[in-house]
LUMMI-645526 format. One line per field, with one value per residue: y negated, x negated, z of N, C-alpha, C in turn; residue in three letters. Coordinates in nm, 2 decimals, always signed. Example, Ala and Ser with C-alpha at 12.3 -4.5 7.8 and 13.67 -1.06 7.14 Angstrom:
<setors>
n_c2 = c(+0.57	+0.22)
n_c1 = c(-1.32	-1.28)
n_c3 = c(+0.78	+0.71)
ca_c2 = c(+0.45	+0.11)
ca_c1 = c(-1.23	-1.37)
ca_c3 = c(+0.78	+0.71)
c_c2 = c(+0.33	+0.00)
c_c1 = c(-1.32	-1.29)
c_c3 = c(+0.78	+0.79)
resn = c(ALA	SER)
</setors>
This chain:
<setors>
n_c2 = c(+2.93	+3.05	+2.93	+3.03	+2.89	+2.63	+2.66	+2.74	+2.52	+2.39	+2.54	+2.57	+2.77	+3.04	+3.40	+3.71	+4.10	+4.35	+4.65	+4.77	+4.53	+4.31	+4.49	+4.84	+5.12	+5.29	+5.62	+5.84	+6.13	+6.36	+6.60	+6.56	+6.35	+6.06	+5.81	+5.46	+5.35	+5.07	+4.80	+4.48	+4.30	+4.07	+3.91	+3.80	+3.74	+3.54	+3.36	+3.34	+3.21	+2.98	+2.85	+2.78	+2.62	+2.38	+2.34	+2.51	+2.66	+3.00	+3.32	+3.65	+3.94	+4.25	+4.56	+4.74	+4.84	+4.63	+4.53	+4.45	+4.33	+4.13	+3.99	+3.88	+3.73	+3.57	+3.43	+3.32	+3.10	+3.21	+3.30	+3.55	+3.83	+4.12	+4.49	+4.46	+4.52	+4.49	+4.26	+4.02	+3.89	+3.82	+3.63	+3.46	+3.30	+3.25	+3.05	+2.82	+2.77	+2.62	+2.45	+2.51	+2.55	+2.74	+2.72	+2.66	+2.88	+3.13	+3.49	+3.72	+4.08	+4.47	+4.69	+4.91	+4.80	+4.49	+4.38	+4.24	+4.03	+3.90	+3.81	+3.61	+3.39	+3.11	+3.21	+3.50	+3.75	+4.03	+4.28	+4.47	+4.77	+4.77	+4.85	+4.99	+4.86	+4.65	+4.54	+4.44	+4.25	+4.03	+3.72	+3.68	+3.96	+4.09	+4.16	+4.31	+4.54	+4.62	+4.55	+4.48	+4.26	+4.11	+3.91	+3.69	+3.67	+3.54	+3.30	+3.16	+3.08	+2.92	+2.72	+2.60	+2.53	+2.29	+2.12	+2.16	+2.38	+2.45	+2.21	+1.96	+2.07	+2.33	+2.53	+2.57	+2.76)
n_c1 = c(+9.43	+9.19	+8.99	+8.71	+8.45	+8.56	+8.86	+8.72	+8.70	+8.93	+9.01	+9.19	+9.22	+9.13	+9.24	+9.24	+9.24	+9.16	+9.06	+8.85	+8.79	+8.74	+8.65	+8.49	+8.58	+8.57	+8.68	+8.70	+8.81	+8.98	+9.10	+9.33	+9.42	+9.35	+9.13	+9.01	+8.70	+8.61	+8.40	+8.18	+8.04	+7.78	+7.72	+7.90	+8.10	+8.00	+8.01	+8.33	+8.36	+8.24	+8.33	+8.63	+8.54	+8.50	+8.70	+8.83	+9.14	+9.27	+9.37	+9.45	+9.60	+9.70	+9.79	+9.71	+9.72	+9.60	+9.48	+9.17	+9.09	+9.31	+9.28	+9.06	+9.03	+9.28	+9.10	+8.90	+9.05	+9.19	+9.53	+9.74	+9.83	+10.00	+10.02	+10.13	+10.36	+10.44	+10.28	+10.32	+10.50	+10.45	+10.21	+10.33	+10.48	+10.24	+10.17	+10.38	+10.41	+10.17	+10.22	+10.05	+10.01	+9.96	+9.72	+9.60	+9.47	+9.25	+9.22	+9.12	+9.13	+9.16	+9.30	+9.58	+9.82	+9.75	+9.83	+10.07	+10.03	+9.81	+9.85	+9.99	+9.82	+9.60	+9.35	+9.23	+9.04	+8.77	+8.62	+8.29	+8.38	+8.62	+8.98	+9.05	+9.28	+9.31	+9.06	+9.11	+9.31	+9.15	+8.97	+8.70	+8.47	+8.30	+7.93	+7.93	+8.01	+8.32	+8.30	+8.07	+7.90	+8.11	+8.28	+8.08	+7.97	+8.19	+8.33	+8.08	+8.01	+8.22	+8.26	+7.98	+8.01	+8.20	+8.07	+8.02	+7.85	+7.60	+7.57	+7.49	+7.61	+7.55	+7.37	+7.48	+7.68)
n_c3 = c(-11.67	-11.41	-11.23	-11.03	-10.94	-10.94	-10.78	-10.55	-10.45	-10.37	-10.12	-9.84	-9.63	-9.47	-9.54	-9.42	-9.41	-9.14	-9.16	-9.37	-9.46	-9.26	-9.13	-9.15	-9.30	-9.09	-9.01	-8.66	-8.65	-8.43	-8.20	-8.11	-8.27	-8.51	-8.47	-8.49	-8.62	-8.50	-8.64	-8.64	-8.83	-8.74	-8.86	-9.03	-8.81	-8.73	-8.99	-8.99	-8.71	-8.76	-8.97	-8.91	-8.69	-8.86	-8.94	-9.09	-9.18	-9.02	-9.08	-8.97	-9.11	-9.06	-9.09	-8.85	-8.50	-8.23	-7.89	-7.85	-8.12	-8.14	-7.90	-7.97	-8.25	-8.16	-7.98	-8.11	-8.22	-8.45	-8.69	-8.57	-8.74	-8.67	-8.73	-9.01	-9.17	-9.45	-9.62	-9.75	-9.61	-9.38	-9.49	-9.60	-9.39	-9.23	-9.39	-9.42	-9.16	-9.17	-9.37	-9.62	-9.95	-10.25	-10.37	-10.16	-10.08	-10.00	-9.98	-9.85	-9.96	-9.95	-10.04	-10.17	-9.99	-9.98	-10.17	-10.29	-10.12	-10.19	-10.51	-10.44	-10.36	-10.48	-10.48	-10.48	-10.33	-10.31	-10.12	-10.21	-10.25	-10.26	-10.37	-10.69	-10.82	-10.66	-10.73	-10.97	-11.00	-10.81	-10.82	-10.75	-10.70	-10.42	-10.37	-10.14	-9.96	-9.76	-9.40	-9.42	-9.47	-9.64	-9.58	-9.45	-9.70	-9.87	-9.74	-9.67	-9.97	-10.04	-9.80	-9.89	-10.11	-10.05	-9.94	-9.65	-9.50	-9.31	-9.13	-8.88	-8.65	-8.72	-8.57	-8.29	-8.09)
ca_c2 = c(+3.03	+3.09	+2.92	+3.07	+2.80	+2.52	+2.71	+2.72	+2.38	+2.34	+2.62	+2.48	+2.83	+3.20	+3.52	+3.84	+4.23	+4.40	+4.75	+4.76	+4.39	+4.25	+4.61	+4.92	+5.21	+5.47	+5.67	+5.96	+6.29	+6.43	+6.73	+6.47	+6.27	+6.01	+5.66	+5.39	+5.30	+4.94	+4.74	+4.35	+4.25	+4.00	+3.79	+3.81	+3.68	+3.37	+3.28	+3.31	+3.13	+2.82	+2.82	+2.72	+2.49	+2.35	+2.28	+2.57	+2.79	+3.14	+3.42	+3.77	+4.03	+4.38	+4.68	+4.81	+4.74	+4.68	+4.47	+4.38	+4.26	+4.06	+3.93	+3.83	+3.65	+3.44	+3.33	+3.23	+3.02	+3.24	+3.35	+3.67	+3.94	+4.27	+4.58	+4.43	+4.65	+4.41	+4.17	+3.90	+3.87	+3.76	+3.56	+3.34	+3.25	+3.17	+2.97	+2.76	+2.71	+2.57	+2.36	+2.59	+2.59	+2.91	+2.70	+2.62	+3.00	+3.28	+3.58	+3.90	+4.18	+4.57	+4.83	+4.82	+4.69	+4.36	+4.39	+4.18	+3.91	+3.85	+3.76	+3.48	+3.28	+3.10	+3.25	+3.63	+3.79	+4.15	+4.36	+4.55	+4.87	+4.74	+5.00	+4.96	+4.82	+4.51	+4.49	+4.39	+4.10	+3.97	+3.63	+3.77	+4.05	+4.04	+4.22	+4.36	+4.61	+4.59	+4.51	+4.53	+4.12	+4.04	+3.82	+3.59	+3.62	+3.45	+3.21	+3.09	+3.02	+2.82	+2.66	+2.58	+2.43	+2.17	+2.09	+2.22	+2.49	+2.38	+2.04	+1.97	+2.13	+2.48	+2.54	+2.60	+2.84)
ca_c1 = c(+9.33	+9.14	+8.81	+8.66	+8.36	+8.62	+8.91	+8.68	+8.67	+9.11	+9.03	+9.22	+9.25	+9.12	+9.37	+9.14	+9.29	+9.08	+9.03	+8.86	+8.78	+8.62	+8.53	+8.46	+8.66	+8.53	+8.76	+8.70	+8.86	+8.95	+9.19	+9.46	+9.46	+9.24	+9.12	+8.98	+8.61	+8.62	+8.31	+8.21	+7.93	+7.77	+7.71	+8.03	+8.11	+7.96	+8.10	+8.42	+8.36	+8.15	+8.44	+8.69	+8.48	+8.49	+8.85	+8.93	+9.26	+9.30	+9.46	+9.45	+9.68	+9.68	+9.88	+9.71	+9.78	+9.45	+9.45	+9.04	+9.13	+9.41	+9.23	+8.91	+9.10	+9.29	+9.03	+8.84	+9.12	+9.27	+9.67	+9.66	+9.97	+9.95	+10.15	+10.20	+10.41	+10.47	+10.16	+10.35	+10.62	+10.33	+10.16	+10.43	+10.51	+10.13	+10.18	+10.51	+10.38	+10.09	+10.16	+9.95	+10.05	+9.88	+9.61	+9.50	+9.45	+9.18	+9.29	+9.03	+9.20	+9.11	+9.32	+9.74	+9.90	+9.72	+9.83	+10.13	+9.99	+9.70	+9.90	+10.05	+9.74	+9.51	+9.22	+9.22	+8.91	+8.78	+8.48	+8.27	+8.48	+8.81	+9.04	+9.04	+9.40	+9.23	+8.94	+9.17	+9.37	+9.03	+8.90	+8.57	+8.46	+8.19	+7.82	+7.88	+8.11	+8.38	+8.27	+7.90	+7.92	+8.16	+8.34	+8.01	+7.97	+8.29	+8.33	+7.94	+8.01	+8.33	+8.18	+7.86	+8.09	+8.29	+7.90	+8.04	+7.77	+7.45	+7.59	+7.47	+7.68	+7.56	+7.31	+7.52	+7.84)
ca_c3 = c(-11.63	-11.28	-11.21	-10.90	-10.83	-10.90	-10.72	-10.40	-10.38	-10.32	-10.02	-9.70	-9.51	-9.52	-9.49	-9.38	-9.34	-9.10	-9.20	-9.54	-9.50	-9.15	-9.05	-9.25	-9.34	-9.07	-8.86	-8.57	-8.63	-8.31	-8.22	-8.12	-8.42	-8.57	-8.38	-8.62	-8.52	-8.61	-8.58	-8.66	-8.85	-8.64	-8.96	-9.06	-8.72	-8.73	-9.06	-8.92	-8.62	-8.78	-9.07	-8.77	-8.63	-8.93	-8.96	-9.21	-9.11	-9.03	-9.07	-8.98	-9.14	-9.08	-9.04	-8.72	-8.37	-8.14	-7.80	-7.88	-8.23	-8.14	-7.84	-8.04	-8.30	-8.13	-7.93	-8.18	-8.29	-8.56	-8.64	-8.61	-8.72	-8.67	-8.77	-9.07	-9.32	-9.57	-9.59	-9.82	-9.55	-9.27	-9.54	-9.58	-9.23	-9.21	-9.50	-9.40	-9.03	-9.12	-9.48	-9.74	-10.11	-10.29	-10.42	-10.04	-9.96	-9.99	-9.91	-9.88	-9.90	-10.00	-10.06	-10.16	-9.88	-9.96	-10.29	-10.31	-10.08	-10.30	-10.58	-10.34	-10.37	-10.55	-10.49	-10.41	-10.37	-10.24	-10.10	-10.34	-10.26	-10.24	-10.47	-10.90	-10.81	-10.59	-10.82	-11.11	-10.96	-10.78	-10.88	-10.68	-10.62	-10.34	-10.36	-10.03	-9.86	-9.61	-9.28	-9.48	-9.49	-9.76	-9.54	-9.45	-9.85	-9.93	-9.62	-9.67	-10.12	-10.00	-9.75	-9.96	-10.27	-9.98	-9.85	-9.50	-9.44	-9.28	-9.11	-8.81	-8.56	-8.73	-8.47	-8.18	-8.08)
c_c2 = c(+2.98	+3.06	+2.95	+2.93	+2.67	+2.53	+2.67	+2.61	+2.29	+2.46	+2.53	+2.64	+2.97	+3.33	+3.64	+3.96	+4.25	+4.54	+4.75	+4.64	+4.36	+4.39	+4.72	+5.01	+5.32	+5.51	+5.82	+6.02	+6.36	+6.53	+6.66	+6.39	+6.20	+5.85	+5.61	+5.34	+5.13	+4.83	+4.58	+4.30	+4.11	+3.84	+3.73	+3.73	+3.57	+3.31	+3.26	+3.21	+2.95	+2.81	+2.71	+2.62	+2.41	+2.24	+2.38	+2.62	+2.91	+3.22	+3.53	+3.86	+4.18	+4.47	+4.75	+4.69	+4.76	+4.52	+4.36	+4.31	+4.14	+3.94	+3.82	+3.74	+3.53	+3.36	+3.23	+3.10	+3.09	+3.28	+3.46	+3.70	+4.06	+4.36	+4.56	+4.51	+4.56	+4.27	+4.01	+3.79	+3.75	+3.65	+3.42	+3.25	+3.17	+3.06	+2.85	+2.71	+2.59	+2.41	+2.37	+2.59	+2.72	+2.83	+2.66	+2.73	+3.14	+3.38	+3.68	+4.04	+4.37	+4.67	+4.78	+4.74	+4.56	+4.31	+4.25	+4.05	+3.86	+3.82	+3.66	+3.36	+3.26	+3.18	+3.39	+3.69	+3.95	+4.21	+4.43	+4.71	+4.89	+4.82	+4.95	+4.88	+4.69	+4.42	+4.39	+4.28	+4.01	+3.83	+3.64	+3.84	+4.03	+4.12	+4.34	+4.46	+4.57	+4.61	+4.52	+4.36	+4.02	+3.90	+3.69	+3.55	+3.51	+3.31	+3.09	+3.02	+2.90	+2.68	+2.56	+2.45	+2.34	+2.11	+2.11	+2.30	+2.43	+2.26	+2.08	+2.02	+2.32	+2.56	+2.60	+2.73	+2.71)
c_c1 = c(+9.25	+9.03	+8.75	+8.59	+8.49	+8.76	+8.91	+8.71	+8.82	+9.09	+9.04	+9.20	+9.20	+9.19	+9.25	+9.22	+9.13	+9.02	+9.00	+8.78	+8.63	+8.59	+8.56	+8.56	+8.64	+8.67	+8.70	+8.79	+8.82	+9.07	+9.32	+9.48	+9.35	+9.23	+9.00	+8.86	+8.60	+8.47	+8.27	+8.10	+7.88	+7.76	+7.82	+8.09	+8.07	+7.98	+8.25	+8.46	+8.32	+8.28	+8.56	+8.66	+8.45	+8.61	+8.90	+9.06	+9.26	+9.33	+9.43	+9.56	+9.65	+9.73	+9.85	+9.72	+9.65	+9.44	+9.31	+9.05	+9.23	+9.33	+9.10	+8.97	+9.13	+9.21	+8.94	+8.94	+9.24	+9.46	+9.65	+9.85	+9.94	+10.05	+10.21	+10.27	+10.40	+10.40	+10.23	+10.41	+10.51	+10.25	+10.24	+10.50	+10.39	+10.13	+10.30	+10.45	+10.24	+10.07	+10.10	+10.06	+9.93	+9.75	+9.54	+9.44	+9.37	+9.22	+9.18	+9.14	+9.10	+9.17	+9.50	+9.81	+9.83	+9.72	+9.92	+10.13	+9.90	+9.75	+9.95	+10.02	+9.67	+9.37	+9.21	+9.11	+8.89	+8.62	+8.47	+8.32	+8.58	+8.84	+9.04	+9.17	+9.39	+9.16	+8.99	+9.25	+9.29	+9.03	+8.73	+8.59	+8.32	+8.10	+7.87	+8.00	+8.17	+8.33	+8.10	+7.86	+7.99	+8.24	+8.24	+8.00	+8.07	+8.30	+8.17	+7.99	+8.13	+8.29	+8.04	+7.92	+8.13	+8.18	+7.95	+7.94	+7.64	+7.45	+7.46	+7.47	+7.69	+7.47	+7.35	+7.68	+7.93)
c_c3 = c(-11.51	-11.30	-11.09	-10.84	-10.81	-10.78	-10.57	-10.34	-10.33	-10.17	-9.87	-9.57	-9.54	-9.45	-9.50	-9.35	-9.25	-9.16	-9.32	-9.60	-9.39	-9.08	-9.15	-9.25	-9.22	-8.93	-8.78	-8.57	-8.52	-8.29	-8.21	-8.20	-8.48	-8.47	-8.51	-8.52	-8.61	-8.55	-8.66	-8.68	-8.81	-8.77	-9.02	-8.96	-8.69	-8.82	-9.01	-8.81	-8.67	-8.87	-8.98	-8.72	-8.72	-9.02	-9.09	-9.10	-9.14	-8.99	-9.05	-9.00	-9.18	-9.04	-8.90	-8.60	-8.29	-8.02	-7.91	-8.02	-8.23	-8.01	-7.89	-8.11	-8.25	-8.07	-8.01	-8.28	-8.42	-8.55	-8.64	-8.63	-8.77	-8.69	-8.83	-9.18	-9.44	-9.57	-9.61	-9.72	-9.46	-9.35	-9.58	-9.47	-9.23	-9.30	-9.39	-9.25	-9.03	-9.30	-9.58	-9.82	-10.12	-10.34	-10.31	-9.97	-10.05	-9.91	-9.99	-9.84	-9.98	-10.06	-10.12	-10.11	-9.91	-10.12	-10.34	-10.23	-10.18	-10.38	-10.55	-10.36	-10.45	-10.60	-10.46	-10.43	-10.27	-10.19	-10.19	-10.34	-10.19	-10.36	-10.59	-10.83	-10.76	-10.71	-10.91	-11.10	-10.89	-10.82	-10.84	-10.59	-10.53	-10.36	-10.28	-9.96	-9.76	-9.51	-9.28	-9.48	-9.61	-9.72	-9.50	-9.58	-9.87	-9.88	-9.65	-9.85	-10.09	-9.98	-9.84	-10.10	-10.19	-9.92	-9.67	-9.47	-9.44	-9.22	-8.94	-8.67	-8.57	-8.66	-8.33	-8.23	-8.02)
resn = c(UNK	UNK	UNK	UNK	UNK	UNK	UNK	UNK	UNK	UNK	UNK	UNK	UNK	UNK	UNK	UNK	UNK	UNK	UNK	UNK	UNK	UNK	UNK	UNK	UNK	UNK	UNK	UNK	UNK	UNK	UNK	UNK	UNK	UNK	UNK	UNK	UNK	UNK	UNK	UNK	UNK	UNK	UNK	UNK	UNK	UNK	UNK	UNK	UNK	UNK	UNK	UNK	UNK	UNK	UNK	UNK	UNK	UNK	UNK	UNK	UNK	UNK	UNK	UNK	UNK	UNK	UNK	UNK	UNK	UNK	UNK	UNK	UNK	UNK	UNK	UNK	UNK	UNK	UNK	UNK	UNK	UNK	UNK	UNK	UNK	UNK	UNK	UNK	UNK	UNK	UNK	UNK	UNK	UNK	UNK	UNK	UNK	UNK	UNK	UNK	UNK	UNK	UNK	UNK	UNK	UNK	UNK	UNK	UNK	UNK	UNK	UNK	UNK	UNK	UNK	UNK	UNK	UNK	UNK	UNK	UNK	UNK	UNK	UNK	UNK	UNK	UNK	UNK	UNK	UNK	UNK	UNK	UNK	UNK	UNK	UNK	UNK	UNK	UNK	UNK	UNK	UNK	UNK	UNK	UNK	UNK	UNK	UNK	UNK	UNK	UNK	UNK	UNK	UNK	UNK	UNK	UNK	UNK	UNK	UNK	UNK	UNK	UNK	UNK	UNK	UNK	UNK	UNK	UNK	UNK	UNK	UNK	UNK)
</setors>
């Protein structure tokens, strides 16, 4: 059986989708089709970043393709793969390249496609309106909506159980 607080405390690396996850759901309907407005809660953004500097690993996995997403990422250090059809596929590469067993890896995910990775890992966890289908294989679910700060939520309780959050180096970028 699955203990979340104890769980946190085997966490070597965090797996993120973007859509759903580190930014919200909204898209622009326009006469030529649809464009995804994707935006990056700034809180959210500094868990990610301090996590890193921290020595976690991470991942981004997500089916869309976006220069500025791809760019951001890696600079902040992360793997990123994009256009992913088959999430597991990409989750396992990240896995294998970097040395993760399933009990080293959080993985937020939201909707199906992040269905059969989440099973992968130890710890799977979701935004508070990730789909009944997420909910139910969860180990936590988070307060807070995708791209609403569920990702500082998770990232920060982690963090907080390995006494990593608050050192001294949390002051600066």
């Amino acid at each position: 059986m699955k203990n979340f607080k104890l769980d946190i405390l085997k966490v070597r690396a965090f797996v993120f989708d973007i859509d759903g996850v580190i930014s919200g759901n909204e898209l622009i309907l326009r006469e030529e089709g649809y464009e995804p407005l994707r935006t990056l809660n700034t809180k959210d953004g500094y868990a990610l970043h301090y996590a890193i500097k921290q020595g976690f690993l991470m991942a981004i996995i997500t089916g869309c393709k976006s220069d500025s997403i791809e760019k951001h990422f890696k600079k902040l250090g992360a793997s990123v793969y994009m256009q992913s059809d088959i999430k597991k596929v990409f989750l396992e590469d990240f896995m294998k390249k970097n040395n993760l067993s399933a009990e080293d890896v959080l993985y937020m995910g939201d909707d199906i496609p992040d269905y059969e990775a989440m099973q992968m890992v130890r710890v799977p966890t979701c935004p508070k309106d990730a789909s009944v289908e997420i909910k139910e294989i969860s180990s936590y679910i988070s307060p807070f909506n995708g791209g609403k700060g569920c990702v500082r939520d998770i990232i920060e309780q982690v963090m907080r159980a390995q006494n990593k959050w608050m050192r001294d180096d949390a002051f600066s970028w």
